[in-house]
C-alpha positions as CSV (number, residue, x, y, z in Angstrom):
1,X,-11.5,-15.1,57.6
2,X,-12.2,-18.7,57.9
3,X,-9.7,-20.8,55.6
4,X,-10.8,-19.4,52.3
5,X,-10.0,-17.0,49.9
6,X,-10.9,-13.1,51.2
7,X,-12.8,-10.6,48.7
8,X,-9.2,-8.8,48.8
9,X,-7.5,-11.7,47.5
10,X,-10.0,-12.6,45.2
11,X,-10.4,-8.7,43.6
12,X,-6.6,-8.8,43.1
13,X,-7.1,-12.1,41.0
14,X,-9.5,-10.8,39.2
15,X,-7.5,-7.9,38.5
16,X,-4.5,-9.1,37.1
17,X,-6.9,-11.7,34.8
18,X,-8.3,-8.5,33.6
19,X,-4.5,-7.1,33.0
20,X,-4.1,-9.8,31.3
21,X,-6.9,-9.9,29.0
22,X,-6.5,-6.8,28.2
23,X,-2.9,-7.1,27.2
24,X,-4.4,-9.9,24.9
25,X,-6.8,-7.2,23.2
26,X,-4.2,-4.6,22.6
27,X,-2.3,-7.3,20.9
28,X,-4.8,-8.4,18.7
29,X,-5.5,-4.6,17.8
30,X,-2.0,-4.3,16.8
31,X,-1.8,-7.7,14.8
32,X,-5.1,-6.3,13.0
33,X,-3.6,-2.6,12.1
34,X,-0.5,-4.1,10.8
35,X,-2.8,-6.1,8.4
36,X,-5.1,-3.6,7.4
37,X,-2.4,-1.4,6.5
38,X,-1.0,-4.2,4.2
39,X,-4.0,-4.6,2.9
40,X,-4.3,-1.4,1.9
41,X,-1.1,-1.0,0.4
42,X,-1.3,-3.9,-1.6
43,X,-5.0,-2.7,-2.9
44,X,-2.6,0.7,-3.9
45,X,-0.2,-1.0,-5.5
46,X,-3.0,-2.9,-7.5
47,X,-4.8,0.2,-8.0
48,X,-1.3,1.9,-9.5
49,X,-0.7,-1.0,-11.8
50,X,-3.8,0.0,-13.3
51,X,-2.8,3.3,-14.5
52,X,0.6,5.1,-15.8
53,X,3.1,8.0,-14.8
54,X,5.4,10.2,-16.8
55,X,9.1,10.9,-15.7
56,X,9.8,13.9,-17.2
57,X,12.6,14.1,-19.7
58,X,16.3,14.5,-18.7
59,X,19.0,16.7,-20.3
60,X,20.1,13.6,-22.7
61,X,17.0,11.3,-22.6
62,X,13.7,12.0,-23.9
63,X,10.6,11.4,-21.3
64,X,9.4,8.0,-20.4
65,X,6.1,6.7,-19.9
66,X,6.0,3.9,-17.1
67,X,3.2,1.8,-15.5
68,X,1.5,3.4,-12.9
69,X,3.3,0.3,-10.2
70,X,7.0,0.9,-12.0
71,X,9.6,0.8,-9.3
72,X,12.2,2.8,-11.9
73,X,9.9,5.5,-10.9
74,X,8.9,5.3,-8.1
75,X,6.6,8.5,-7.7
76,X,3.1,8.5,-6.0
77,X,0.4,10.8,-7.8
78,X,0.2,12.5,-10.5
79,X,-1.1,9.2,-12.4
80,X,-2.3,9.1,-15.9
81,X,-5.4,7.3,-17.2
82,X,-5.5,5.3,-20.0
83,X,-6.7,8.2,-22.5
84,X,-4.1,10.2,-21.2
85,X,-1.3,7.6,-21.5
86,X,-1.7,6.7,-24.9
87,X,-1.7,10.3,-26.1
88,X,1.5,10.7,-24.5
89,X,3.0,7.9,-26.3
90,X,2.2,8.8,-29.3
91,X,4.1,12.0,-28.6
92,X,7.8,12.2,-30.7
93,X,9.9,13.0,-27.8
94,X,8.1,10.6,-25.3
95,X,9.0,6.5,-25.3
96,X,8.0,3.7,-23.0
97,X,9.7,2.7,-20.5
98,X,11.7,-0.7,-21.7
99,X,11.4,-2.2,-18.1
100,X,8.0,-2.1,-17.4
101,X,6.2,-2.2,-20.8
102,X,3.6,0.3,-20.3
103,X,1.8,-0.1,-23.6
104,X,1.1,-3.7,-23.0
105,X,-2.0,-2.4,-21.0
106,X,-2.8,-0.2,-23.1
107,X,-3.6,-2.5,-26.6
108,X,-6.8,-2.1,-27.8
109,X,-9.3,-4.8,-26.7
């Protein structure tokens, strides 16, 4: 060797740059997956406001419909469309929900 840097020296640079990059990478991967997933649970959340549930009816209470996005119940599936969800509410022993309002969507246009 004469005074500069050997091709061992200079490999082991290059590796840990590499290290390093790559650590880079992986965190941006992981920044990116946490914002797809939000993104897709907000698009779900939009998706349920757009339709409406049914809690079934309790012992002294008669059955309530709710938006589909209604955190007093807060059950995924088994969504109603808006056919469906006007039908029920015309039901006797069914009501709407007084928190979340779910016949305000469902007005005739």
């Amino acid at each position: 060797m004469s005074g500069g840097i050997s091709d061992l020296d200079k490999n082991r640079a290059l590796a840990d740059w590499l290290e390093w990059q790559l650590r880079q990478v992986r965190g941006r991967i992981r920044e990116l997956e946490i914002k797809e997933q939000q993104e897709r649970r907000r698009r779900e959340q939009a998706h349920a406001a757009l339709r409406w549930k049914i809690q079934p009816q309790r012992s002294s209470s008669a059955a309530l419909v709710h938006r589909g996005d209604c955190a007093l119940y807060p059950v995924e599936g088994g969504f109603l469309d808006r056919e469906e969800a006007v039908i029920a509410l015309a039901e006797p022993d069914i009501e709407a929900c007084q928190i979340c309002k779910p016949e305000t969507g469902l007005v005739d246009e």
